[in-house]
N, CA, C and O atoms as a GROMACS GRO file, in nm:
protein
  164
    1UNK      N    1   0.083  -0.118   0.000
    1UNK     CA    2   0.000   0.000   0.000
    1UNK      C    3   0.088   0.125   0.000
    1UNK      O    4   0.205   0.108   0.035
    2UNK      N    5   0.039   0.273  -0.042
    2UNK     CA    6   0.107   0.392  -0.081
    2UNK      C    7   0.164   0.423   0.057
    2UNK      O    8   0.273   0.478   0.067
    3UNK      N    9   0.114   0.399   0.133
    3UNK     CA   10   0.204   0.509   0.314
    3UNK      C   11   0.118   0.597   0.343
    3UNK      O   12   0.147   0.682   0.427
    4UNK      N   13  -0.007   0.596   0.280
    4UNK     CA   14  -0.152   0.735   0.340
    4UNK      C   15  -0.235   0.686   0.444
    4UNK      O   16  -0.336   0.748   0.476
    5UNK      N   17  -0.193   0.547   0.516
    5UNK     CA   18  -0.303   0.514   0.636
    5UNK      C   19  -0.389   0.394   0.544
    5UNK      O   20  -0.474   0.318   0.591
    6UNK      N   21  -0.353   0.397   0.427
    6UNK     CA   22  -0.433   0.314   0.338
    6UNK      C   23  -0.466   0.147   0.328
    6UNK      O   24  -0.532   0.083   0.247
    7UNK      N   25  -0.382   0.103   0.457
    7UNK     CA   26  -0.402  -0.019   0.500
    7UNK      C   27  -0.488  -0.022   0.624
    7UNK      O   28  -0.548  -0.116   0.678
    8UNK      N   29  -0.479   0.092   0.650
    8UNK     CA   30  -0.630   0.151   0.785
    8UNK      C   31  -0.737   0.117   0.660
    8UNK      O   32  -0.796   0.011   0.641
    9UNK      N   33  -0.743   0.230   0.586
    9UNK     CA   34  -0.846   0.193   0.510
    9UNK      C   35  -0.948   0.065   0.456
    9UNK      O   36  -1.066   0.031   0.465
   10UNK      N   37  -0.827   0.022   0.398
   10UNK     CA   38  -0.852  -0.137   0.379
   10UNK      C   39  -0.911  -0.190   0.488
   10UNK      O   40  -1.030  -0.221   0.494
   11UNK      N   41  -0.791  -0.205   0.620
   11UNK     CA   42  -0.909  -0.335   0.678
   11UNK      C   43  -1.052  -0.237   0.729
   11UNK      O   44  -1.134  -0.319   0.768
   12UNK      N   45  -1.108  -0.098   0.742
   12UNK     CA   46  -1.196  -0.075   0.773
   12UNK      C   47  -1.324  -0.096   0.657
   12UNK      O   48  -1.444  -0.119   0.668
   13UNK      N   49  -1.251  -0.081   0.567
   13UNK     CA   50  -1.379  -0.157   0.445
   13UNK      C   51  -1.412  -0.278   0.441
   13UNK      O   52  -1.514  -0.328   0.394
   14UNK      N   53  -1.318  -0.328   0.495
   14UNK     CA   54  -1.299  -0.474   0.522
   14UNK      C   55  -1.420  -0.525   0.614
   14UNK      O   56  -1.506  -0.609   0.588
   15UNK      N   57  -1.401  -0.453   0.726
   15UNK     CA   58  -1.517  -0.441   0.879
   15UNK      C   59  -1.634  -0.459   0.820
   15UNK      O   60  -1.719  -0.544   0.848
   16UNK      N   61  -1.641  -0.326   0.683
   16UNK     CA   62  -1.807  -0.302   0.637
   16UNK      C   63  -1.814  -0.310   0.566
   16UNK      O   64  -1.857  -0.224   0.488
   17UNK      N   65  -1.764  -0.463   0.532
   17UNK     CA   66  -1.830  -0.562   0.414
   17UNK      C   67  -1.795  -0.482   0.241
   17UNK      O   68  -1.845  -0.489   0.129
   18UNK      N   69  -1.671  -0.404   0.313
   18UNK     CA   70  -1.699  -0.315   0.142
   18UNK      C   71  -1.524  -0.355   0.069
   18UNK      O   72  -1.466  -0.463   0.064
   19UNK      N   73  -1.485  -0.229   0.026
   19UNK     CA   74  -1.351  -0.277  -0.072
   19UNK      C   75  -1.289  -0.182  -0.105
   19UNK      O   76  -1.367  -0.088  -0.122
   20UNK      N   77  -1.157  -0.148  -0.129
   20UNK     CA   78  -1.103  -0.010  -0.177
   20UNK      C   79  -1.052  -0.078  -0.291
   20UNK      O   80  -1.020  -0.196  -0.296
   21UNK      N   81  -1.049  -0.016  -0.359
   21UNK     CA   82  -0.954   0.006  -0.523
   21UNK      C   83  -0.883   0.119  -0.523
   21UNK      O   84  -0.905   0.239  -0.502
   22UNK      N   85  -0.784   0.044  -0.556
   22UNK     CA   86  -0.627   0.183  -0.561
   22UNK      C   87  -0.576   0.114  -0.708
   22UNK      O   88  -0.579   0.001  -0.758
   23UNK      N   89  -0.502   0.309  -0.761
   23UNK     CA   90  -0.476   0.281  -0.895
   23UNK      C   91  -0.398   0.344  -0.897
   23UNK      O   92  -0.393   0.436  -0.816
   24UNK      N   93  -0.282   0.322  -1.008
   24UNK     CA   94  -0.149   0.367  -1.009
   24UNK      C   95  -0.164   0.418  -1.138
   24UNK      O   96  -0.242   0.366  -1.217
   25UNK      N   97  -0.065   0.564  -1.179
   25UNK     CA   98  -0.105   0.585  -1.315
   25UNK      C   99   0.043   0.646  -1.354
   25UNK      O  100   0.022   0.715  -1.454
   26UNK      N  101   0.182   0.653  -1.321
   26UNK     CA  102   0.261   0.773  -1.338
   26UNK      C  103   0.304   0.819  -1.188
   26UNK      O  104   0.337   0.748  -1.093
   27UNK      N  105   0.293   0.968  -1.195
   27UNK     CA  106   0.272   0.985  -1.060
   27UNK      C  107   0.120   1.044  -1.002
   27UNK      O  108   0.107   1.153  -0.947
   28UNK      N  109   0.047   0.980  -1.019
   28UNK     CA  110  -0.110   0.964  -0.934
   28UNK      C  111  -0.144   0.840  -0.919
   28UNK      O  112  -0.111   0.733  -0.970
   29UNK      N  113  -0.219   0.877  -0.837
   29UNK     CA  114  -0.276   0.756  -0.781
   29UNK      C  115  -0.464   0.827  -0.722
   29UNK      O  116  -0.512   0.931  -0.676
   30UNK      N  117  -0.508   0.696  -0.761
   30UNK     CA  118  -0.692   0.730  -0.686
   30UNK      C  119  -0.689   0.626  -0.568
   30UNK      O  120  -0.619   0.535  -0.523
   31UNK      N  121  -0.757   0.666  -0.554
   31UNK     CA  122  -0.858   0.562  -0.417
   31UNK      C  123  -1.015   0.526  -0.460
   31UNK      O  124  -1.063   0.614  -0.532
   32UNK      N  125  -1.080   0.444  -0.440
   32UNK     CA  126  -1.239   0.413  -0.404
   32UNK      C  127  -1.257   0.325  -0.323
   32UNK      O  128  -1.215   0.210  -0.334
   33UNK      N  129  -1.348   0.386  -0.195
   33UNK     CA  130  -1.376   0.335  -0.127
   33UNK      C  131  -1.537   0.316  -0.132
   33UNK      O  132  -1.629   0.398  -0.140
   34UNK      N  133  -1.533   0.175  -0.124
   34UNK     CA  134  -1.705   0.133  -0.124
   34UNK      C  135  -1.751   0.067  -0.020
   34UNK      O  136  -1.684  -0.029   0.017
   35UNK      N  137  -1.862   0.097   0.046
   35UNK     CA  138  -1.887   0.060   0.192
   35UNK      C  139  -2.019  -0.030   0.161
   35UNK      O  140  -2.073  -0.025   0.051
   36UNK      N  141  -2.052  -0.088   0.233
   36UNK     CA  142  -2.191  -0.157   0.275
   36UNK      C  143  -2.281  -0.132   0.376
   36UNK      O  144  -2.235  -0.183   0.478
   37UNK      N  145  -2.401  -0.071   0.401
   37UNK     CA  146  -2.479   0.008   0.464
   37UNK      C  147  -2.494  -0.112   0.593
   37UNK      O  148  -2.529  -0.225   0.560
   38UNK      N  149  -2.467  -0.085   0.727
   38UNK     CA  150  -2.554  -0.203   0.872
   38UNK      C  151  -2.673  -0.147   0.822
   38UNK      O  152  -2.710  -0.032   0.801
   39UNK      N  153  -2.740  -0.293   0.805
   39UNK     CA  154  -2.879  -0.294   0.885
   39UNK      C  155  -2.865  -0.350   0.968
   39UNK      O  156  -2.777  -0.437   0.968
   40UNK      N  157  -2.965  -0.319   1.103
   40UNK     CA  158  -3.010  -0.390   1.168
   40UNK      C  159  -3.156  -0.441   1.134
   40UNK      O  160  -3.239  -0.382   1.065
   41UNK      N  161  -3.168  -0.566   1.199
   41UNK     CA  162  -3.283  -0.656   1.165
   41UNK      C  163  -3.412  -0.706   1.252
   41UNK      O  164  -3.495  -0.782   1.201
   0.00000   0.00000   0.00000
């Protein structure tokens, strides 16, 4: 991972069922972070 906390990231998407995508281009880079809503039931 880049050194931005971005393995925080990860496992917290991780927690909520979601996923990051990281992309390398040159010198940039993105992030997306996609989460999964709790319900409770």
């Amino acid at each position: 991972m880049h050194g931005f906390g971005l393995s925080n990231v990860k496992r917290e998407a991780q927690e909520y069922m979601g996923d990051v995508d990281i992309k390398i281009k040159k010198n940039e880079f993105s992030v997306t972070v996609m989460l999964q809503e709790r319900r409770q039931v």
